[in-house]
ChimeraX commands (.cxc) that place a marker at each C-alpha (Angstrom):
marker #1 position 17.70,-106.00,162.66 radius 0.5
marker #1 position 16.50,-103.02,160.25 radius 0.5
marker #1 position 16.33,-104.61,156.46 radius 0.5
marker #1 position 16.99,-101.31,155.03 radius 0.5
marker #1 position 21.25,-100.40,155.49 radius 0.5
marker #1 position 20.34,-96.63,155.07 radius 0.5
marker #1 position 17.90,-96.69,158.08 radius 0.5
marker #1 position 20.72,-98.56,160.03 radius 0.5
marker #1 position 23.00,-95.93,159.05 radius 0.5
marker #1 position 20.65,-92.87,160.00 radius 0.5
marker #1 position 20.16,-94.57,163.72 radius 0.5
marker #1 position 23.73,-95.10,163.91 radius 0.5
marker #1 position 24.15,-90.80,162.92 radius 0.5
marker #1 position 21.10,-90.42,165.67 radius 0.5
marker #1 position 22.83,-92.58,168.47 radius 0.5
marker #1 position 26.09,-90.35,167.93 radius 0.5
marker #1 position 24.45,-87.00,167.93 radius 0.5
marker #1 position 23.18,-88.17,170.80 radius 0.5
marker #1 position 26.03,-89.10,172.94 radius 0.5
marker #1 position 27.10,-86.13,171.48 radius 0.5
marker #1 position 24.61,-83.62,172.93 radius 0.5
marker #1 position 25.17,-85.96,176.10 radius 0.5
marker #1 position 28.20,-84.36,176.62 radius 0.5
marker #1 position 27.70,-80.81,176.32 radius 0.5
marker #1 position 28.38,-80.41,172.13 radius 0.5
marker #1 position 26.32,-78.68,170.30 radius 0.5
marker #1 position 25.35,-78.83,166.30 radius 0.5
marker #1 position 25.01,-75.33,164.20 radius 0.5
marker #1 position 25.58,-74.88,160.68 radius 0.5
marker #1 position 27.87,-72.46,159.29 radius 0.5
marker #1 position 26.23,-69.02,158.98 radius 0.5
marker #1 position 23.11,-69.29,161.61 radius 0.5
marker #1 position 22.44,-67.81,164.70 radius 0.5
marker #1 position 22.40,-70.77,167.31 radius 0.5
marker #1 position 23.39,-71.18,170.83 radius 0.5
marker #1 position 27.20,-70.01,170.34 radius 0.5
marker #1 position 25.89,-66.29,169.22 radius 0.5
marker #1 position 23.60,-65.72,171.78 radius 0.5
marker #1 position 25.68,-67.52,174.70 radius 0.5
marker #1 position 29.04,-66.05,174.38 radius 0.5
marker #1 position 31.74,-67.49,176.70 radius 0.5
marker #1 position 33.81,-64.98,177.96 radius 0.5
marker #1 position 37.34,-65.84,179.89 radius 0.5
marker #1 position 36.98,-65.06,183.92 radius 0.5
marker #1 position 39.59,-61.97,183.35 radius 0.5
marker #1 position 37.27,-60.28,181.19 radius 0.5
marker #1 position 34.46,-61.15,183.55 radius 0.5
marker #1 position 36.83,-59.63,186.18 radius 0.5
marker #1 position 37.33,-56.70,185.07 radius 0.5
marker #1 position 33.80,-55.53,183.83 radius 0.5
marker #1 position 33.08,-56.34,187.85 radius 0.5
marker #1 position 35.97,-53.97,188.79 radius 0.5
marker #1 position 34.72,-51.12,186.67 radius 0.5
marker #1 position 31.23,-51.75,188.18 radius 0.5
marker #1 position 32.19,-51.49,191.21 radius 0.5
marker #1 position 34.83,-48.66,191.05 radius 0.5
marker #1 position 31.92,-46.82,189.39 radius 0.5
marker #1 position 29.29,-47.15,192.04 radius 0.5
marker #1 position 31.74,-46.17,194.69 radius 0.5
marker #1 position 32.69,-43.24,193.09 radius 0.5
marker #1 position 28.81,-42.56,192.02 radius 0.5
marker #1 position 28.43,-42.75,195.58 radius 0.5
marker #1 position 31.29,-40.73,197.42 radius 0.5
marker #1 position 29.83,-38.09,194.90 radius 0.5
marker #1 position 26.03,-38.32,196.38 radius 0.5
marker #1 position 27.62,-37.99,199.91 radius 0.5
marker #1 position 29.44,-34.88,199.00 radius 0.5
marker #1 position 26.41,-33.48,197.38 radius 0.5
marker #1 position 24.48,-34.55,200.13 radius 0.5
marker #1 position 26.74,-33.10,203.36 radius 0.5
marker #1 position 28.21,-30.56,201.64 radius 0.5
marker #1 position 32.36,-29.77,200.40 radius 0.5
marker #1 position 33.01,-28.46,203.91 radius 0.5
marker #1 position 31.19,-31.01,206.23 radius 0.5
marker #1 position 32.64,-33.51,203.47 radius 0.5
marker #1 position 36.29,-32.45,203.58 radius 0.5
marker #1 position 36.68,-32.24,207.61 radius 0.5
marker #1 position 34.41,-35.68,207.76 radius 0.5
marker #1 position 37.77,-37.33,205.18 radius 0.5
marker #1 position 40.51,-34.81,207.54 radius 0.5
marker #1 position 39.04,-36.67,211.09 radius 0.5
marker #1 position 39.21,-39.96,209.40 radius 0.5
marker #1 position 42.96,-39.73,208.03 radius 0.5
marker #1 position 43.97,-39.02,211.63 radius 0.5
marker #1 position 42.13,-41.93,213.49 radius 0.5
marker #1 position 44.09,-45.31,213.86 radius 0.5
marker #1 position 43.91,-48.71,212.15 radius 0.5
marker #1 position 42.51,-48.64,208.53 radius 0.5
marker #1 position 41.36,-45.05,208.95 radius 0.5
marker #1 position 44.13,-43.54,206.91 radius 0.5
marker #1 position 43.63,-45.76,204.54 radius 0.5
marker #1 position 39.73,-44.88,204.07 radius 0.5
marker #1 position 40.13,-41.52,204.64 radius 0.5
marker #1 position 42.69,-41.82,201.21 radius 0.5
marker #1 position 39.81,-43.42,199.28 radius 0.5
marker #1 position 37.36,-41.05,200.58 radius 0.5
marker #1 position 39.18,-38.25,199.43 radius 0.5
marker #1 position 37.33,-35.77,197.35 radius 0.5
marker #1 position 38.79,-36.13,193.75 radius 0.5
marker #1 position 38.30,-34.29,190.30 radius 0.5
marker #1 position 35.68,-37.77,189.43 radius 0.5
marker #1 position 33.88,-37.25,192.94 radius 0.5
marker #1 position 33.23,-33.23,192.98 radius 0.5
marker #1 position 32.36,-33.68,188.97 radius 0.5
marker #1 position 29.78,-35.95,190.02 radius 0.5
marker #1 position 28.52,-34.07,193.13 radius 0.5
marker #1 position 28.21,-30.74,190.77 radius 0.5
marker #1 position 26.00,-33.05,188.28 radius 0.5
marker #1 position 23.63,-33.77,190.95 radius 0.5
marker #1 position 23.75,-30.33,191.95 radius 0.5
marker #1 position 22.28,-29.73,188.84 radius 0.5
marker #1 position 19.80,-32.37,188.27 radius 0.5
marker #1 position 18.57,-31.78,192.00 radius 0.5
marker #1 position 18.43,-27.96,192.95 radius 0.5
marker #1 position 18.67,-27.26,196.45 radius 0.5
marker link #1:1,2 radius 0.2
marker link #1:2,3 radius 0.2
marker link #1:3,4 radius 0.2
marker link #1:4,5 radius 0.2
marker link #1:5,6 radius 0.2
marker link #1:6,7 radius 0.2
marker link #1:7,8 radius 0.2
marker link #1:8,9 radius 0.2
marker link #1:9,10 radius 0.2
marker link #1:10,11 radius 0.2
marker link #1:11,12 radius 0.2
marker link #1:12,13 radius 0.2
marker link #1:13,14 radius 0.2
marker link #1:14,15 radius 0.2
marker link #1:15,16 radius 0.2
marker link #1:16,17 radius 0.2
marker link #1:17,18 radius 0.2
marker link #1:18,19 radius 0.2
marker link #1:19,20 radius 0.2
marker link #1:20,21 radius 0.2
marker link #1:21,22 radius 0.2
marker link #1:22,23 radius 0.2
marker link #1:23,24 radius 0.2
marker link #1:24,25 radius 0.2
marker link #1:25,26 radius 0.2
marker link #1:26,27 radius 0.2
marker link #1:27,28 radius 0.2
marker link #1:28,29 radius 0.2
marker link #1:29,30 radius 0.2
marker link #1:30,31 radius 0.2
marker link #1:31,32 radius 0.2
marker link #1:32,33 radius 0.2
marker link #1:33,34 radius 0.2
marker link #1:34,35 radius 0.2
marker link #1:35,36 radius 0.2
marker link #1:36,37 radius 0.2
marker link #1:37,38 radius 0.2
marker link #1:38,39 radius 0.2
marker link #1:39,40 radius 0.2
marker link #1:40,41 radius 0.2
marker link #1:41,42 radius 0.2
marker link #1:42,43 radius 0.2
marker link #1:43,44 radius 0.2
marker link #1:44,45 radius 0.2
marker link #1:45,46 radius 0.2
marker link #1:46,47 radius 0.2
marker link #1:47,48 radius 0.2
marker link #1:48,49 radius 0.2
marker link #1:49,50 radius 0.2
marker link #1:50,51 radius 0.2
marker link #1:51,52 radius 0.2
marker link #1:52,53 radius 0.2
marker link #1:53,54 radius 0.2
marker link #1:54,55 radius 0.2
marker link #1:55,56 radius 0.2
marker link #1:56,57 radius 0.2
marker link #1:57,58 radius 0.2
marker link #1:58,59 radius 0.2
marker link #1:59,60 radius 0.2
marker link #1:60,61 radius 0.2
marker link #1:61,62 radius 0.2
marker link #1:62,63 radius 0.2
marker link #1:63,64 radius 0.2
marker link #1:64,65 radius 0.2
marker link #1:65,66 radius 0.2
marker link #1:66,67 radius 0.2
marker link #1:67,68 radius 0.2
marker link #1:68,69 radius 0.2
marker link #1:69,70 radius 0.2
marker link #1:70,71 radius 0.2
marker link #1:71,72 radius 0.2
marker link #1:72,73 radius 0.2
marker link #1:73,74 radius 0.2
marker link #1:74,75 radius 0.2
marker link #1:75,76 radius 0.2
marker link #1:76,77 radius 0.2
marker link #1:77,78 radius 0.2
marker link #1:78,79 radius 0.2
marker link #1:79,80 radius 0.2
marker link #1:80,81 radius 0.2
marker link #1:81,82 radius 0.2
marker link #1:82,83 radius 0.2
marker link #1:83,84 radius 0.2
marker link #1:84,85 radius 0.2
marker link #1:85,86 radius 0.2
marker link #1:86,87 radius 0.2
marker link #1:87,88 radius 0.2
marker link #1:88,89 radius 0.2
marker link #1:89,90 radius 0.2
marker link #1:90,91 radius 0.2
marker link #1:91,92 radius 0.2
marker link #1:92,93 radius 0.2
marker link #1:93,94 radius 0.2
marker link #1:94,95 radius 0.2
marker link #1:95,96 radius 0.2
marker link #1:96,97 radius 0.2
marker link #1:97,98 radius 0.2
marker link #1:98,99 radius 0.2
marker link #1:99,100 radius 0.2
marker link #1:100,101 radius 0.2
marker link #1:101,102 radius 0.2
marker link #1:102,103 radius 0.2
marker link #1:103,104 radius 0.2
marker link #1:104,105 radius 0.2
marker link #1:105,106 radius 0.2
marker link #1:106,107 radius 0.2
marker link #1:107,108 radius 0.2
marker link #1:108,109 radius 0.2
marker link #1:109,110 radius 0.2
marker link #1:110,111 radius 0.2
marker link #1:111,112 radius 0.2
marker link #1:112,113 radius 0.2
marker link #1:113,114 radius 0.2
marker link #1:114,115 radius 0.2
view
């Protein structure tokens, strides 16, 4: 068909690269920023953990706004009712408990937002 063998071989390089990027490969030379420094791929633990942190993080961010908000007292017989209710009250009233994280928190916002 093509006359010319290196313009046979350079569609034969095209047709490969190709089916190549077909199938999810990429091409990046040594030393450049391309798709693999900007997309990294991270294993579903890692990705699992940064979530748990999140989320430990907001709930303690938050148990501290409540206690700022109602108060150590009002706080601390709120968590005492709830330990001695029945099902999975015990169990919340545990994670509710005010800890060193919680009242360290609650004191911060005491400062940022004077009463």
């Amino acid at each position: 068909m093509w006359s010319d063998p290196n313009l046979k071989e350079f569609y034969g390089r095209v047709e490969r690269i190709e089916k190549m990027r077909r199938k999810g490969y990429g091409f990046e030379a040594r030393g450049t920023l391309g798709r693999s420094s900007t997309f990294r791929r991270e294993g579903s633990v890692g990705r699992l953990l940064r979530s748990l942190v999140v989320v430990i993080a907001i709930g303690f961010v938050l148990k501290g706004a409540i206690l700022f908000h109602v108060g150590d007292e009002t706080y601390d017989r709120r968590v005492g009712e709830l330990a001695t209710g029945t099902g999975f009250d015990p169990l919340a009233a545990t994670l509710m408990a005010a800890d060193p994280v919680t009242r360290m928190i609650a004191s911060f916002l005491g400062q940022v937002f004077p009463a």
